[in-house]
TIMI-275492 format. One record per residue: residue in three letters; x, y, z of N, C-alpha, C, CB in turn. Coordinates in pm, whole numbers, padded with zeros to 5 digits, always signed. Glycine has a CB too. Example, Ala and Ser with C-alpha at 12.3 -4.5 7.8 and 13.67 -1.06 7.14 Angstrom:
<sites>
ALA+01319-00569+00780+01230-00450+00780+01320-00330+00780+01131-00447+00905SER+01285-00225+00708+01367-00106+00714+01290+00003+00787+01408-00060+00572
</sites>
This chain:
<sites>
UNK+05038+09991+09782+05058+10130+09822+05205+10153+09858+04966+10167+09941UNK+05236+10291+09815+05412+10236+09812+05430+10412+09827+05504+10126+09616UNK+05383+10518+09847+05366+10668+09868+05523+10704+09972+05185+10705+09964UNK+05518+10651+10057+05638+10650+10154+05716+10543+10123+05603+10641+10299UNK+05738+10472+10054+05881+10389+09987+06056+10486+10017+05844+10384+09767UNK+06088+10370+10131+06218+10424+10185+06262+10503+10233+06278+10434+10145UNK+06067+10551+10325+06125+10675+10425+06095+10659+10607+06033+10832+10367UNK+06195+10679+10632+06171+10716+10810+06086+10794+10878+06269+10774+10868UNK+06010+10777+10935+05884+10821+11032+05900+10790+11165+05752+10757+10996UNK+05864+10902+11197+05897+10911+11429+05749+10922+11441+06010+11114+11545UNK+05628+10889+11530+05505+10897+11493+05498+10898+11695+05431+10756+11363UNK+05490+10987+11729+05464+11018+11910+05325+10993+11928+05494+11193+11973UNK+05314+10931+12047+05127+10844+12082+05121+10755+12013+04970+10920+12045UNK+05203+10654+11974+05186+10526+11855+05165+10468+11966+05309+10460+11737UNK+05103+10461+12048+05069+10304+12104+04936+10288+12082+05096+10271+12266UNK+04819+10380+12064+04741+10351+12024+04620+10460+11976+04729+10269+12098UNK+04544+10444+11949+04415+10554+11868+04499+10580+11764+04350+10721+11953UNK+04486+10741+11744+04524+10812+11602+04668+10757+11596+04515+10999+11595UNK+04759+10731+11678+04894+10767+11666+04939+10621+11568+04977+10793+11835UNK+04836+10545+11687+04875+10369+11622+04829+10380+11467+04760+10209+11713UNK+04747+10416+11465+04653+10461+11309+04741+10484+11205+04557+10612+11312UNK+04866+10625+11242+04869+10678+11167+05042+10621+11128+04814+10812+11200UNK+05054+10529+11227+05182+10423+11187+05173+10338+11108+05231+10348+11277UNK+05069+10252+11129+05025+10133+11044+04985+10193+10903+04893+10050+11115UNK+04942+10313+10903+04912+10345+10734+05085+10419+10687+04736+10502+10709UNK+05169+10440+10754+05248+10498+10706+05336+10317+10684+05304+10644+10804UNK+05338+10266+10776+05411+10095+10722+05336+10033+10636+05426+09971+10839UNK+05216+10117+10594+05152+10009+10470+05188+10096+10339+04949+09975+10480UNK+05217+10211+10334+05281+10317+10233+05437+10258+10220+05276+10496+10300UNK+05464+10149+10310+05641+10124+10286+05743+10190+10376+05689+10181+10140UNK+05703+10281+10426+05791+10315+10556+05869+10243+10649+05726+10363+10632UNK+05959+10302+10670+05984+10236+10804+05960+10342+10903+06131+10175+10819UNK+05881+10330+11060+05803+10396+11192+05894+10356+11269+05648+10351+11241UNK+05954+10447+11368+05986+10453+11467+05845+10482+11592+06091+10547+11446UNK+05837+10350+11643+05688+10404+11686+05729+10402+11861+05524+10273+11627UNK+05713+10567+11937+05728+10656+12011+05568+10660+12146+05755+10784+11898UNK+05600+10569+12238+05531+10572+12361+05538+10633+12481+05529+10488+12390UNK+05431+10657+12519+05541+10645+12693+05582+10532+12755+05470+10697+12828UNK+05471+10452+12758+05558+10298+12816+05612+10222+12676+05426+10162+12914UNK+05739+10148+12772+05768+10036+12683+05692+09893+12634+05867+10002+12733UNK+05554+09863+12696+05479+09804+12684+05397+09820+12567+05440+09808+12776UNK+05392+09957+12579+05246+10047+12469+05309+10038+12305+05221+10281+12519UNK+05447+10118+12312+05491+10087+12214+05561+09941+12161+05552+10175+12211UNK+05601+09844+12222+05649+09749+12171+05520+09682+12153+05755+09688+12243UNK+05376+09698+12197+05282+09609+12179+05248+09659+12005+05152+09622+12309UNK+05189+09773+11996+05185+09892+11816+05299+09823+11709+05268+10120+11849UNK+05421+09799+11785+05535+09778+11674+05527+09601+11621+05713+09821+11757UNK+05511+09569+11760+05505+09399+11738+05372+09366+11629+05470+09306+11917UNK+05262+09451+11631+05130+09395+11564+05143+09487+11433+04969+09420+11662UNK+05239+09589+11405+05267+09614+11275+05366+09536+11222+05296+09737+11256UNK+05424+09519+11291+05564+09407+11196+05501+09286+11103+05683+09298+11333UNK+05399+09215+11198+05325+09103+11183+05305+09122+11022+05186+09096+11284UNK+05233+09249+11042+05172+09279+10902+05234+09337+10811+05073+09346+10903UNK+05351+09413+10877+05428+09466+10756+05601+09446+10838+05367+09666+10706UNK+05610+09274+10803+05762+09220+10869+05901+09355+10873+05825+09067+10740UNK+05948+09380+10972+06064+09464+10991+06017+09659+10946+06197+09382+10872UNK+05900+09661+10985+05873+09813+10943+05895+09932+11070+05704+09821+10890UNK+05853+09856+11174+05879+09950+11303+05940+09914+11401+05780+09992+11362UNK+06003+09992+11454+06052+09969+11589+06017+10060+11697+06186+09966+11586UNK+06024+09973+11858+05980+10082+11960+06027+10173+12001+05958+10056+12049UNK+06040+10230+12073+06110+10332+12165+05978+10375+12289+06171+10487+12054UNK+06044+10411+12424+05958+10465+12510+06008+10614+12553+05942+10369+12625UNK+05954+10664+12560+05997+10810+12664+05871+10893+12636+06163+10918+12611UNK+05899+10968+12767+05778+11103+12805+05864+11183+12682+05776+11203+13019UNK+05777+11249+12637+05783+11371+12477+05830+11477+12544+05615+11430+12380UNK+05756+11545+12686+05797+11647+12771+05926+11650+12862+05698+11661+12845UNK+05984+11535+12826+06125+11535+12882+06243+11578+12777+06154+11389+12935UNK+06225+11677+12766+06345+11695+12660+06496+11665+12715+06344+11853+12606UNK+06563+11636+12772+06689+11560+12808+06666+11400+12704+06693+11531+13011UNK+06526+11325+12808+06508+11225+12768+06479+11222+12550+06388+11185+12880UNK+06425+11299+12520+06372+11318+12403+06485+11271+12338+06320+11452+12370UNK+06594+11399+12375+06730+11420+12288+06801+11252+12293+06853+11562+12378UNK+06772+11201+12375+06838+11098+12377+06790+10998+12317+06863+11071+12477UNK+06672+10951+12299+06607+10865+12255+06578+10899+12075+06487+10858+12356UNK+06622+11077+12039+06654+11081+11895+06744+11032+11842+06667+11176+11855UNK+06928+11038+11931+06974+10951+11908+07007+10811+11884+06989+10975+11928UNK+06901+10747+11932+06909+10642+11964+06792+10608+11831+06889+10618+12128UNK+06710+10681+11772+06628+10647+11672+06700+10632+11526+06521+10747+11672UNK+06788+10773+11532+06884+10825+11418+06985+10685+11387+06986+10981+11480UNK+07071+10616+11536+07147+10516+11504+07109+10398+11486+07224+10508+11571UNK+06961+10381+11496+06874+10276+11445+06879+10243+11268+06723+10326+11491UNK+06785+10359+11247+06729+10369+11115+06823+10442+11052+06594+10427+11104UNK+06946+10551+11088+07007+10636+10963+06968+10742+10961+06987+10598+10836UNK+06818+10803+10932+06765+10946+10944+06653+10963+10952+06790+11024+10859UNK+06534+11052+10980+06463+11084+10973+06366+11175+10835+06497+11106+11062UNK+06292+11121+10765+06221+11191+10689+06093+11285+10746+06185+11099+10602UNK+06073+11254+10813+05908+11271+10831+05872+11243+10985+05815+11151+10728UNK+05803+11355+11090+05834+11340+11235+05622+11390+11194+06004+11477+11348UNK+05553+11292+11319+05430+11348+11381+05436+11346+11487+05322+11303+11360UNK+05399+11476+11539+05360+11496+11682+05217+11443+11719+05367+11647+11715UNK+05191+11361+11795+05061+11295+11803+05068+11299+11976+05050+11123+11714UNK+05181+11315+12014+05124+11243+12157+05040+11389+12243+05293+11165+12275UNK+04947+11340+12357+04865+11448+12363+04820+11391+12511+04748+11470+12230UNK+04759+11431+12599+04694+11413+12701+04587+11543+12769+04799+11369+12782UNK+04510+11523+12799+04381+11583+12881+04415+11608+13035+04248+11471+12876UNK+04429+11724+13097+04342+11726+13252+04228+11823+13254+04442+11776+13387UNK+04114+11780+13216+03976+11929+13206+03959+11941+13379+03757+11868+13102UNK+03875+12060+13306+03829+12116+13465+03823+12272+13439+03960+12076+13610UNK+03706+12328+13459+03690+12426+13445+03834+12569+13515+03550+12410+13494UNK+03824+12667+13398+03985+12762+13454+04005+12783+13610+03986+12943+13393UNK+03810+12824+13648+03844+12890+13810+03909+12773+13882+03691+12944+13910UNK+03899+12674+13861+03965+12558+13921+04046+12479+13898+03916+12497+13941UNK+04129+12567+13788+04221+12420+13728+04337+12468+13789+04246+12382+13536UNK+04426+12331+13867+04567+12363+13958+04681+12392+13800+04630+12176+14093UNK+04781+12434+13883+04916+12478+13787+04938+12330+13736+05075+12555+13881UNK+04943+12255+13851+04958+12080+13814+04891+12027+13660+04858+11981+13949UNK+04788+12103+13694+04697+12070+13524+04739+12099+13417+04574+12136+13493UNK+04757+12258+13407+04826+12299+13304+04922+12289+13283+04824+12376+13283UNK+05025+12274+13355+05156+12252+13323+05166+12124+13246+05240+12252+13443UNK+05130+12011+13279+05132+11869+13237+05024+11893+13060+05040+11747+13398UNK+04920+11906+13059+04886+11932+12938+04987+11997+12833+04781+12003+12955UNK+05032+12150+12849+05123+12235+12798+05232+12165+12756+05156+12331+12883UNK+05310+12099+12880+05442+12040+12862+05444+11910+12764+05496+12001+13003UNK+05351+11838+12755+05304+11741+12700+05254+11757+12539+05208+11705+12790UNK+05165+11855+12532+05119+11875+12394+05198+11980+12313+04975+11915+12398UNK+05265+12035+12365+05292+12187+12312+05422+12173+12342+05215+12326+12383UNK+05495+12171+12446+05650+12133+12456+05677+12025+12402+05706+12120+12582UNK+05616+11942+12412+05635+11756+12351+05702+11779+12190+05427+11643+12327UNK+05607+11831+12115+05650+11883+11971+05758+11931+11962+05578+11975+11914UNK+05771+12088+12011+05900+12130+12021+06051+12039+12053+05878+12218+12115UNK+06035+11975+12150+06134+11860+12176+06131+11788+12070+06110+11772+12292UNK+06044+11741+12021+06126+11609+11928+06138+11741+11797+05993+11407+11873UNK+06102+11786+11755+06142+11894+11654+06299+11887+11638+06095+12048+11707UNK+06323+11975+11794+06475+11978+11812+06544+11848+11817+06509+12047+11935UNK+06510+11740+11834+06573+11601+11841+06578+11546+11652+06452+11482+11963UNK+06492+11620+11556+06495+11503+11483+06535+11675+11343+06307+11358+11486UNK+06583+11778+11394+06538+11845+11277+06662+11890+11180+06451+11968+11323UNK+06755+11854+11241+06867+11820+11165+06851+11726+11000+06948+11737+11275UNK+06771+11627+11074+06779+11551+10975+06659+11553+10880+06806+11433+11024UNK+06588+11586+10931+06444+11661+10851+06482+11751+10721+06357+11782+10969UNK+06591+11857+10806+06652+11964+10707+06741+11898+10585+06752+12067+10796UNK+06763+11772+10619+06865+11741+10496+06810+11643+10437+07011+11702+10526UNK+06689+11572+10492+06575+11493+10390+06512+11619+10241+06401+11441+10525UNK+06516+11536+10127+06434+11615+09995+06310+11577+10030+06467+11569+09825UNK+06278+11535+10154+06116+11476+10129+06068+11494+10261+06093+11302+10077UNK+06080+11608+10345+06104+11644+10499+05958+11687+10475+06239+11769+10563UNK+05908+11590+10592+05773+11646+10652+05778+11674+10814+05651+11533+10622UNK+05709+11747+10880+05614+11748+11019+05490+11774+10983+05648+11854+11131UNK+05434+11687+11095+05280+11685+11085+05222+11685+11239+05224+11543+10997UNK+05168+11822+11291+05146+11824+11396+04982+11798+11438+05206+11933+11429UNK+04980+11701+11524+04817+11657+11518+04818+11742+11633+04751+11478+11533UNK+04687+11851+11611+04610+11976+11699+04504+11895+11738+04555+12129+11614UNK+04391+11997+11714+04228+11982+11745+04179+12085+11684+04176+11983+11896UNK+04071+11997+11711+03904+12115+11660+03936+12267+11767+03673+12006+11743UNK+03915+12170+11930+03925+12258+12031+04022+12400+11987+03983+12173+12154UNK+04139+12388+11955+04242+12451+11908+04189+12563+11832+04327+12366+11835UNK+04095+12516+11772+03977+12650+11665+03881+12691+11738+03879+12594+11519UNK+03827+12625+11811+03681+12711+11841+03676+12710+12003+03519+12623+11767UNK+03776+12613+12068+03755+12625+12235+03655+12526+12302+03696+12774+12276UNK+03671+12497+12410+03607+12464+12490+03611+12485+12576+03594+12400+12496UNK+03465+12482+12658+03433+12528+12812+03504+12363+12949+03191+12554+12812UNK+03567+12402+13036+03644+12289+13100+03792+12252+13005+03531+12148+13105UNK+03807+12286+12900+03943+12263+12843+04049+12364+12798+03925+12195+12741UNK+04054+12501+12893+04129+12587+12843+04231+12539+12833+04136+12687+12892UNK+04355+12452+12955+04504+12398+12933+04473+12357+12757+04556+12233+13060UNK+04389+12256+12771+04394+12144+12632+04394+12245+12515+04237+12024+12613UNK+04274+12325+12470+04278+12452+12382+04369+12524+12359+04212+12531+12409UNK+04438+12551+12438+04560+12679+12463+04665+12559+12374+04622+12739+12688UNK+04638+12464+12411+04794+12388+12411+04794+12329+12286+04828+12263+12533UNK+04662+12279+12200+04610+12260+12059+04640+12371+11966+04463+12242+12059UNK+04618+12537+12026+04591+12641+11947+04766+12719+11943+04448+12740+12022UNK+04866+12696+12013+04964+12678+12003+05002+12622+11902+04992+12643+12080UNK+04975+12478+11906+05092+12377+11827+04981+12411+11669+05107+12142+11910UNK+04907+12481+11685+04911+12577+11559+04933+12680+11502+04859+12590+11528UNK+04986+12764+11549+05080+12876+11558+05227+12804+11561+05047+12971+11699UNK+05271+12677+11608+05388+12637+11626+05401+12596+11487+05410+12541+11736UNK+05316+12557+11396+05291+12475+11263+05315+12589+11168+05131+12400+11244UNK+05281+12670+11189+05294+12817+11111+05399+12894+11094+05224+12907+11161UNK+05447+12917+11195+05551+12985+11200+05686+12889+11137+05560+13033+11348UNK+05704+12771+11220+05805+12634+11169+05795+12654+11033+05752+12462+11210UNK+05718+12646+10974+05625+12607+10813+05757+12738+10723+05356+12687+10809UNK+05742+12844+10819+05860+12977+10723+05984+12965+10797+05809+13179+10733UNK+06020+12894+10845+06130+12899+10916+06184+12751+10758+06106+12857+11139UNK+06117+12649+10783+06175+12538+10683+06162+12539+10571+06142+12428+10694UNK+06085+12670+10534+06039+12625+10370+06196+12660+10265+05868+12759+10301UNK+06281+12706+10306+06397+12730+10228+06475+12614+10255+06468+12860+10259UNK+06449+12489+10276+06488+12366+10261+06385+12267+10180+06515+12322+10392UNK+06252+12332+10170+06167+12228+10105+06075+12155+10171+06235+12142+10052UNK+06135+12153+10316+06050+12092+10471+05905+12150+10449+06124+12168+10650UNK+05786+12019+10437+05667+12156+10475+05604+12105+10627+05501+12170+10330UNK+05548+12194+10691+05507+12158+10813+05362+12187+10814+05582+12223+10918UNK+05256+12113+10832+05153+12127+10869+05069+12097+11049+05119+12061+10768UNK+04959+12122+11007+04884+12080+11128+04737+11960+11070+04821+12251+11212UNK+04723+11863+11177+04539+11799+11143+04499+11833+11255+04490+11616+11115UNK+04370+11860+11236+04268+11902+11376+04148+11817+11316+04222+12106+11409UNK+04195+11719+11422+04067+11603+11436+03930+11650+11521+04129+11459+11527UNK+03799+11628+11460+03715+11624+11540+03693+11553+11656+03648+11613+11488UNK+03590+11478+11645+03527+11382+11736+03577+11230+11707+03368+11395+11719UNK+03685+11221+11715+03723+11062+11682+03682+10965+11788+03883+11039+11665UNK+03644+10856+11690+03644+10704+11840+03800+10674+11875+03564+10498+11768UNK+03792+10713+11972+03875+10650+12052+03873+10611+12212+03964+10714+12031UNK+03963+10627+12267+03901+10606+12435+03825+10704+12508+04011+10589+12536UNK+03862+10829+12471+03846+10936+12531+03648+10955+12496+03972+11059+12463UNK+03634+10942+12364+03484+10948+12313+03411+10820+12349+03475+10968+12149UNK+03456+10674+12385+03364+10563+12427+03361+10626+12637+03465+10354+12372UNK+03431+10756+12671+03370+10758+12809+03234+10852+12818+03483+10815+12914UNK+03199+10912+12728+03096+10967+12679+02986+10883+12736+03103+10978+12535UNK+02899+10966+12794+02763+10894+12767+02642+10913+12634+02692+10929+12890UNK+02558+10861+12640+02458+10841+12544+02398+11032+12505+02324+10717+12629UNK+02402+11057+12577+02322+11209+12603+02444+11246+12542+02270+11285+12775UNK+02552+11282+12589+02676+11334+12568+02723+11299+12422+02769+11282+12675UNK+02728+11203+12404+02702+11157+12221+02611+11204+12131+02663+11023+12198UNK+02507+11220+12147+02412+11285+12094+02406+11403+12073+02332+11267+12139UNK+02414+11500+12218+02465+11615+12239+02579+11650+12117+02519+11613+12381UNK+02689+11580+12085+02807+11615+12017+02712+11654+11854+02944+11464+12020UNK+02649+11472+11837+02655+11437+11673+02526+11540+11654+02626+11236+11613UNK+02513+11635+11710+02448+11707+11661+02504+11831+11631+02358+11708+11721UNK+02626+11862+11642+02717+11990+11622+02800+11951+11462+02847+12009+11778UNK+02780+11810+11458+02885+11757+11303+02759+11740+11221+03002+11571+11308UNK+02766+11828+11096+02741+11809+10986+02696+11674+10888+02827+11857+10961UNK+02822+11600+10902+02816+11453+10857+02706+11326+10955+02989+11407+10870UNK+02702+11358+11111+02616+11336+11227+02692+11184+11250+02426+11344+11194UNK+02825+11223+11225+02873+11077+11265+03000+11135+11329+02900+10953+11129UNK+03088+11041+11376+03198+11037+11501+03322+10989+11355+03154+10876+11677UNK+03436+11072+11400+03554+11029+11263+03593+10906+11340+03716+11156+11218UNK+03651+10825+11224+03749+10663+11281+03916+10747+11284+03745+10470+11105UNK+03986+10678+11389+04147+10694+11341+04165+10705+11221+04237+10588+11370UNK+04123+10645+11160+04169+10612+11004+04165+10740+10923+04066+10498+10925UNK+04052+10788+10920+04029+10926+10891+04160+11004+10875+03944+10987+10998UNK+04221+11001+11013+04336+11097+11054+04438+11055+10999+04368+11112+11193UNK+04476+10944+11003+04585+10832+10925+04586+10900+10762+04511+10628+10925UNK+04461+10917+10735+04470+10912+10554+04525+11070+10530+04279+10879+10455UNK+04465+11169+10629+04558+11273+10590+04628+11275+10622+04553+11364+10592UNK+04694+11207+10727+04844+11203+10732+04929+11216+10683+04882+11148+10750UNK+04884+11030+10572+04944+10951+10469+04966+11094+10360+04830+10804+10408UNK+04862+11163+10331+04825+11264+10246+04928+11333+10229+04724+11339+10282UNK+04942+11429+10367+05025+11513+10387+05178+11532+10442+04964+11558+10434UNK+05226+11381+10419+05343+11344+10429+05374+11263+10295+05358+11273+10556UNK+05311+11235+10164+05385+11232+10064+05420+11324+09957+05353+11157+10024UNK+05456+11282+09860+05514+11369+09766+05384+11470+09669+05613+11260+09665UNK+05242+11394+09723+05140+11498+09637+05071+11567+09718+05035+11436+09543UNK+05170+11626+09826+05110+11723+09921+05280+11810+09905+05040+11643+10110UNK+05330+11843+09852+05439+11888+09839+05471+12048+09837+05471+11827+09739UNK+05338+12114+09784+05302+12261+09795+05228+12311+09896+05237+12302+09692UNK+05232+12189+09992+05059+12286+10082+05197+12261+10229+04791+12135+10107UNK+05236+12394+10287+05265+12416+10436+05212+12533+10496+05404+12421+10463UNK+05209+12525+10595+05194+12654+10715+05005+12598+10710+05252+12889+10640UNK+04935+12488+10668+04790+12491+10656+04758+12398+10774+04729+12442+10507UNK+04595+12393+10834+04567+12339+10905+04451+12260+10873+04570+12403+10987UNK+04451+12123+10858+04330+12048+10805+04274+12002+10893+04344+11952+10720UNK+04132+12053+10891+04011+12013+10989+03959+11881+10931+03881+12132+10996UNK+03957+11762+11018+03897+11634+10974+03848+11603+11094+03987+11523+10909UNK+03724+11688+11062+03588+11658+11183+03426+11632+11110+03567+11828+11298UNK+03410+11629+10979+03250+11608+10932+03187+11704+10921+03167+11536+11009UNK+03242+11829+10896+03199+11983+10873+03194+12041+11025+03035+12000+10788UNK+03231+12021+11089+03167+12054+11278+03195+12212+11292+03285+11950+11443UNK+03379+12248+11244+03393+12408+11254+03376+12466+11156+03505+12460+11293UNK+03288+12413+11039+03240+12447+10943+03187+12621+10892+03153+12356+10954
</sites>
């Protein structure tokens, strides 16, 4: 597999679930990943167990996404690594639920700043060079939530349904360079967040998906892979649901 042969990738939340997912399929396409944590632990652990497998493909970096000071700096520091940037995913993401009448500013702010500012920051950190790649992708990982809502997750929703409107609008802002920008809105993936689920609560779900099963990372990885090579080259400003028919 060779789809990304000799291109640079920034991949935010690579330390693990979708983000790690969607590194390791972009270093098995030939890439080289800049793979983007908050700790330096998280990401040098993702980079060390892709190298293994694909010798000299990634390297770490740590910083909060919502620090844009920190962002800007750590683009530089990616740019004088690798040379440039082809291809940036916004993946990193975090949860505080709790129903609206009760959710503190503390909540939302940290969700917002995190999912929805996070993007924007590395945007501005990497889009220079995006603009002067012939093969410039963003790929902003949303949600289901982002489409249809949830009860206890307005911050999270608001901040999903944004960074699709952020995908849209970006999408006509770059297309007179060739840049296309999309969005994935993952369903119900295994990851940590779905093994705290209980049994009822699982059930409860796989009965809203079509397919009556839970997506793997991988899932998300393959449209990724998809929609960051050269035979996704006409499709921007779109949002791909990879949930098992759920907002069907």
């Amino acid at each position: 597999m060779s789809k990304l042969l000799n291109r640079v990738a920034v991949v935010t939340g690579a330390g693990r679930g979708i983000g790690r997912a969607i590194a390791e399929r972009f270093a098995a396409e030939g890439a080289k990943v800049a793979i983007v944590s908050r700790t330096e632990n998280s990401s040098q652990g993702a980079a060390e167990a892709i190298n293994a497998a694909y010798p000299g493909a990634a390297k770490a970096y740590a910083v909060d996404v919502a620090d844009a000071a920190a962002v800007l700096a750590m683009g530089k520091q990616v740019l004088a690594d690798l040379g440039s940037v082809d291809i940036l995913v916004n993946n990193a993401g975090v949860t505080r639920d709790g129903l609206a009448l009760r959710m503190s500013d503390e909540d939302w702010d940290v969700v917002l700043n995190t999912n929805l500012k996070g993007a924007f920051n590395l945007v501005k950190a990497f889009q220079r060079s995006i603009l002067k790649s012939k093969t410039g992708r963003i790929i902003n990982v949303a949600s289901v939530i982002g489409l249809i809502g949830n009860a206890g997750q307005c911050n999270y929703a608001a901040s999903k349904a944004g960074l699709i409107g952020f995908s849209k609008s970006l999408a006509r802002e770059f297309a007179g360079r060739a840049v296309t920008v999309n969005a994935i809105a993952p369903g119900f993936i295994v990851t940590d967040m779905t093994n705290e689920l209980n049994d009822a609560q699982k059930e409860g779900v796989l009965k809203q998906i079509p397919l009556a099963s839970f997506g793997e990372a991988v899932d998300i990885a393959n449209a990724a892979a998809f929609l960051a090579s050269d035979e996704a080259r006409y499709i921007t400003g779109q949002t791909l649901a990879v949930d098992g028919g759920m907002v069907m």
